[in-house]
N, C-alpha and C positions, 0 to 999 in steps of 0.2 A: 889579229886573227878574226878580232870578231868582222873588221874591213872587208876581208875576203868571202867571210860566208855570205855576206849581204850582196857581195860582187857576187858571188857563185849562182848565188840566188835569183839576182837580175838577169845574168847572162841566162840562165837555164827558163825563166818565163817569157822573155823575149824571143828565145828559140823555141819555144812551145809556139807561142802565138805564129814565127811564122811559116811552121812547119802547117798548120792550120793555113794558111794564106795562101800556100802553096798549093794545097788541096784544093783548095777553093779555086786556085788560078788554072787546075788542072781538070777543071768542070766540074766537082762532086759538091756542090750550095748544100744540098742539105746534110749531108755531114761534116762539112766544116762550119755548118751554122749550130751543131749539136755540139762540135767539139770545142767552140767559141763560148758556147754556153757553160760548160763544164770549166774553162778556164774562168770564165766571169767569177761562177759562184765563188773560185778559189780564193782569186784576186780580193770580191767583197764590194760593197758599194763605195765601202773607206778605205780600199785599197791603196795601191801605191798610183801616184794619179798618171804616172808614164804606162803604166799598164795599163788601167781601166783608159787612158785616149785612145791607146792604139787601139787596143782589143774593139770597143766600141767603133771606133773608125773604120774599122774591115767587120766588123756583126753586121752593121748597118748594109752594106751591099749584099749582105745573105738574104734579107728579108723581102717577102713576096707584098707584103702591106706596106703600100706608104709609110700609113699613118707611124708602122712599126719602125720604118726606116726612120724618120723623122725622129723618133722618141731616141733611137742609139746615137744617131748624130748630137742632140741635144744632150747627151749623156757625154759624147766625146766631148763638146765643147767645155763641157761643165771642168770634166776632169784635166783640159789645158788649163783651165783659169784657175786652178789649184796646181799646175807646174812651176818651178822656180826654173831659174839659169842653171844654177844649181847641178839639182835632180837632172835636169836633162845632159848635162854636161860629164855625167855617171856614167852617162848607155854611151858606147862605144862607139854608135852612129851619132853622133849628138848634129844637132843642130838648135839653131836660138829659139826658144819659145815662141818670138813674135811670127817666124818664119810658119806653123803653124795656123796660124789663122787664116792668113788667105783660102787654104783649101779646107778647115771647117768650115768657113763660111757659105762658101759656093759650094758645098755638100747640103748645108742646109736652102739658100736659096733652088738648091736643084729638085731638092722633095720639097717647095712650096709650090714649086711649079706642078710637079707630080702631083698635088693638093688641088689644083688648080685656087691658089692662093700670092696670085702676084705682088700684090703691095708688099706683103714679107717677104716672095721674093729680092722686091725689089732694095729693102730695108738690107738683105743679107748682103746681094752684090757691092751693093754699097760700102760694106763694112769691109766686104773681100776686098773693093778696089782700093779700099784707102793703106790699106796693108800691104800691098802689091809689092812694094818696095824692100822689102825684108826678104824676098824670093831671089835665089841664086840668080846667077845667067848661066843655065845650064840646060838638060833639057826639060827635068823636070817641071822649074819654072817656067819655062818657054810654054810649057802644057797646060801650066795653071793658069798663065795669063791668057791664052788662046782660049782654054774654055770660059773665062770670063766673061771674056768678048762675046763668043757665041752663044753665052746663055743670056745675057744682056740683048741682045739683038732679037731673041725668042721672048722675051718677056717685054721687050718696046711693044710686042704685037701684039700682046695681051692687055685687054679692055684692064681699067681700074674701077677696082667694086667699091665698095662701100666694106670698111671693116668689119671684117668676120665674114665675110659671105663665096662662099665659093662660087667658081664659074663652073660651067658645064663637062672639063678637061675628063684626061683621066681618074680613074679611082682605082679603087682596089687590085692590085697586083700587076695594074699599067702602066707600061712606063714609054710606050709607044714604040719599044723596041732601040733609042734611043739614050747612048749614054749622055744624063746630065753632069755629071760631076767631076772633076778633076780626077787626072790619072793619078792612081796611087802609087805610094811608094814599096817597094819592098822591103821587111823587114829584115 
């Protein structure tokens, strides 16, 4: 019994979050960036960590600040590297843990760029291409590996600084109008 309240309880925050996705994919950012919020608090910072990835994971393209995007994405990666096979293997959509990194990664290289902060870009792509391989052949794969590419190719043409220092790019709530990061998935 007690199996199923835990089931009941995953299936009904999962459909929380992506009833919020939806919103968000239906144009209204800033009430699904409130209503994102409202679920974090629930979830907790030691929440269950398939929640706080996702949820993080789609916060992060609410936000009008980099810097702010940067900080949820860092928050999603956090909460994969405390997923098991496991856990993930719970949610109905499951997919393999490592299968996630690819598109953390290149979320986060994509707000370095947004930073105007290549080197860590560069450091991220890295990490994405080495991961590559854990991605379907399907299309959302196909999406991940294509933005790789193209953000790889955008930050070849970015000068390298001297760590910690930013270049002259974008700032605050720039993003050039240009999506950098992998398509997402739907919940």
């Amino acid at each position: 019994m007690t199996g199923q309240r835990e089931q009941a309880a995953e299936d009904a925050m999962m459909s929380r979050i992506g009833q919020v996705v939806m919103l968000h994919h239906a144009g209204d950012r800033e009430e699904a960036r409130e209503r994102y919020l409202g679920l974090w608090s629930e979830i907790g910072e030691d929440g269950d960590p398939l929640h706080r990835c996702t949820l993080a994971h789609y916060m992060a393209d609410t936000q009008d600040d980099p810097d702010d995007e940067l900080a949820w994405d860092l928050r999603a990666l956090s909460a994969a590297e405390g997923l098991t096979e496991d856990r993930l293997a719970q949610h109905e959509q499951s997919l393999a843990v490592r299968a996630l990194y690819p598109s953390l990664h290149l979320n986060l290289a994509a707000d370095y760029v947004k930073l105007s902060r290549p080197e860590a870009a560069r450091t991220h792509l890295a990490l994405a291409r080495a991961v590559v391989g854990a991605l379907g052949d399907d299309g959302y794969g196909d999406g991940v590996r294509a933005a790789i590419t193209r953000l790889e190719q955008r930050v070849a043409g970015m000068p390298t600084l001297p760590s910690g220092e930013r270049g002259p790019g974008p700032r605050r709530g720039s993003t050039g109008g240009e999506a950098l990061g992998p398509p997402r998935r739907s919940s």
